[in-house]
C-alpha positions as a Python dict, from the first residue, in 0.01 Angstrom:
ca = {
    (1, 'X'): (0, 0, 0),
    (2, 'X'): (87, -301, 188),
    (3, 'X'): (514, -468, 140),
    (4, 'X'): (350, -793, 33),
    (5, 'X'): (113, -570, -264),
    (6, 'X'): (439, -399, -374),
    (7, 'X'): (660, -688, -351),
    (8, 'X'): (354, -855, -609),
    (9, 'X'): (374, -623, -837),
    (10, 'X'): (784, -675, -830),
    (11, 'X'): (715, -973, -890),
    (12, 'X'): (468, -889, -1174),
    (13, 'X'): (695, -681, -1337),
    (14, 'X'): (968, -970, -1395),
    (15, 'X'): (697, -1196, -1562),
    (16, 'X'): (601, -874, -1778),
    (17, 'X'): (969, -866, -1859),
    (18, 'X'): (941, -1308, -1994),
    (19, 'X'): (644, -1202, -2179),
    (20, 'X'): (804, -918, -2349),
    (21, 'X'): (1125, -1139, -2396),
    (22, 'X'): (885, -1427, -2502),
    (23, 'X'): (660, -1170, -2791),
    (24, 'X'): (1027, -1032, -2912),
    (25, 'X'): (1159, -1353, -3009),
    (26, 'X'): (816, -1478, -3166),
    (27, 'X'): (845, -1138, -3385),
    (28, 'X'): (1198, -1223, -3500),
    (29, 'X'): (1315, -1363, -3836),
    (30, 'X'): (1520, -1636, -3649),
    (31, 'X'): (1250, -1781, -3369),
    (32, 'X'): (1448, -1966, -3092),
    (33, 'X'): (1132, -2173, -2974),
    (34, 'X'): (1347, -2326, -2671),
    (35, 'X'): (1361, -1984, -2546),
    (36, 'X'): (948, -1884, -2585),
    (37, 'X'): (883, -2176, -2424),
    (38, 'X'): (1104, -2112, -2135),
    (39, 'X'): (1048, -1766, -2113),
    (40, 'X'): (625, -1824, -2100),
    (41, 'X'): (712, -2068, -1807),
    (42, 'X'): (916, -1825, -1601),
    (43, 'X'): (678, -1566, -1657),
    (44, 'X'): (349, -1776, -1540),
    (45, 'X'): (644, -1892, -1230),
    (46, 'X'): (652, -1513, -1152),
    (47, 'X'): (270, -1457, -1185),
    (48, 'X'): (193, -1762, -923),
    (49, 'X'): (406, -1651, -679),
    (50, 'X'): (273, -1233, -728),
    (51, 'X'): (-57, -1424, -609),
    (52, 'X'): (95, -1603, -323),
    (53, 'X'): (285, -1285, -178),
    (54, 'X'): (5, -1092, -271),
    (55, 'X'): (-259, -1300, -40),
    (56, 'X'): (27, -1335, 243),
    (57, 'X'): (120, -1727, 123),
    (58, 'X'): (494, -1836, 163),
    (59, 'X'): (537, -1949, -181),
    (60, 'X'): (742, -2325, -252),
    (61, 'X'): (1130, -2271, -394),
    (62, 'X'): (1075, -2454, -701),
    (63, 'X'): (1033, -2456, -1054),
    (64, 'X'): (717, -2668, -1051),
    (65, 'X'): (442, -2483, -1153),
    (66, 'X'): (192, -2792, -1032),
    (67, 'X'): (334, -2744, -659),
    (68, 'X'): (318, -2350, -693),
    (69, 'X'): (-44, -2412, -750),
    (70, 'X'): (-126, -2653, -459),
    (71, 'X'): (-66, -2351, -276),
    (72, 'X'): (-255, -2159, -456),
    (73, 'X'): (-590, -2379, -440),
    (74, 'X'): (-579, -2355, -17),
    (75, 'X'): (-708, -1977, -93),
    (76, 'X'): (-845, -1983, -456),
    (77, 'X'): (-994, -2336, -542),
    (78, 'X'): (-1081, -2177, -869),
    (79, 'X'): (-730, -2218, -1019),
    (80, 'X'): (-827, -2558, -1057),
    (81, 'X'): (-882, -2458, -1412),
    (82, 'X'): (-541, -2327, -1432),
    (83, 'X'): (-390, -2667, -1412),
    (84, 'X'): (-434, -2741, -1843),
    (85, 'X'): (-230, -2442, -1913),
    (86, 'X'): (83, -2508, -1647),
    (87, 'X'): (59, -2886, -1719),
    (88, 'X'): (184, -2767, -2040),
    (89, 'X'): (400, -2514, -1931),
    (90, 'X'): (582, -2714, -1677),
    (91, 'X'): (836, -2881, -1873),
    (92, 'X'): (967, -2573, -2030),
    (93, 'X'): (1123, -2499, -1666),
    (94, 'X'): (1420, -2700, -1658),
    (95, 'X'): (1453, -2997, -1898),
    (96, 'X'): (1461, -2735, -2191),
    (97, 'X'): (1755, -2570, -2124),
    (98, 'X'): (2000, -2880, -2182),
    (99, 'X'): (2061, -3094, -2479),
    (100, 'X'): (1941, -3408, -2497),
    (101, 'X'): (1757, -3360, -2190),
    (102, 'X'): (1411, -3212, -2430),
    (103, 'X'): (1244, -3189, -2791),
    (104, 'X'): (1295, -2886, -2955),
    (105, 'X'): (957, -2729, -2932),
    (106, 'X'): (806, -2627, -3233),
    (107, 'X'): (661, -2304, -3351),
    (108, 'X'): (267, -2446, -3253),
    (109, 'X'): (432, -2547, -2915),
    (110, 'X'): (578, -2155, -2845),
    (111, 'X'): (234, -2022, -2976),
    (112, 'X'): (45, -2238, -2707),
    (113, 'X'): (300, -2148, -2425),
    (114, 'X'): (265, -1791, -2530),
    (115, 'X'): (-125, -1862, -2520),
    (116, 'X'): (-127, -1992, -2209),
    (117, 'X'): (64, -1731, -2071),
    (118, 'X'): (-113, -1498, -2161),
    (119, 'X'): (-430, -1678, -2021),
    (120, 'X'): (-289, -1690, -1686),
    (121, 'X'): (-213, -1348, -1649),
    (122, 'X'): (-539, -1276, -1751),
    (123, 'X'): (-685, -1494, -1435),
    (124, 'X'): (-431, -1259, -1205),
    (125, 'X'): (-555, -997, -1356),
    (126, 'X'): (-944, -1091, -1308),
    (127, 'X'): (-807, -1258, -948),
    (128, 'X'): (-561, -1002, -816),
    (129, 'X'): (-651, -662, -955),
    (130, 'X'): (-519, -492, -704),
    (131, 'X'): (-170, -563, -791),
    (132, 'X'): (-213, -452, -1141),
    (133, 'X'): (-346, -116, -1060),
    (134, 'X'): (-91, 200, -981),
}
């Protein structure tokens, strides 16, 4: 297995670790949507930048999921389709975490950041196999 494949799936573990973080709060009594929301965002973060190490792409230092996938569409111009799901993901990276600075999402917006989430990995998963498998 090649550094950049195992560094991937490092990478693919963290965003396992939002999504788990993400589905443990939505199964709670007391739902702290803020956090979903953030946590889906980091996570699909994590899964663009698997891809990018995984294909051998210096990935961008930044929270913006839109610029993460301009690099992404120089190899695969079929995460065009992507762009819905991390147009509505990318606010959740920063402006949530201070007062004042964001709406507090609601319990439809952490079920369609956990939905898109999930939707992304499943594009990895369909687009990058290889760092999914042992």
């Amino acid at each position: 297995m090649s550094e950049e494949i195992e560094i991937a799936r490092q990478w693919l573990d963290k965003a396992d670790n939002d999504l788990l973080n993400a589905d443990n709060n939505l199964s709670s009594s007391r739902i702290p949507y803020d956090t979903v929301c953030l946590h889906c965002q980091q996570a699909v973060e994590k899964m663009l930048k698997a891809f990018l190490v995984a294909n051998r792409i210096a990935y961008p230092i930044s929270h913006d999921l839109l610029l993460i996938l301009e690099s992404i569409l120089i190899v695969e111009p079929q995460a065009e389709k992507l762009r819905d799901f991390l147009v509505l993901l990318n606010p959740y990276a920063v402006e949530i975490r201070y007062p004042d600075e964001y709406n507090m999402p609601s319990d439809k917006d952490a079920a369609e950041a956990r939905n898109a989430a999930g939707k992304i990995r499943n594009w990895l998963k369909n687009t990058c196999p290889i760092i999914f498998s042992e």
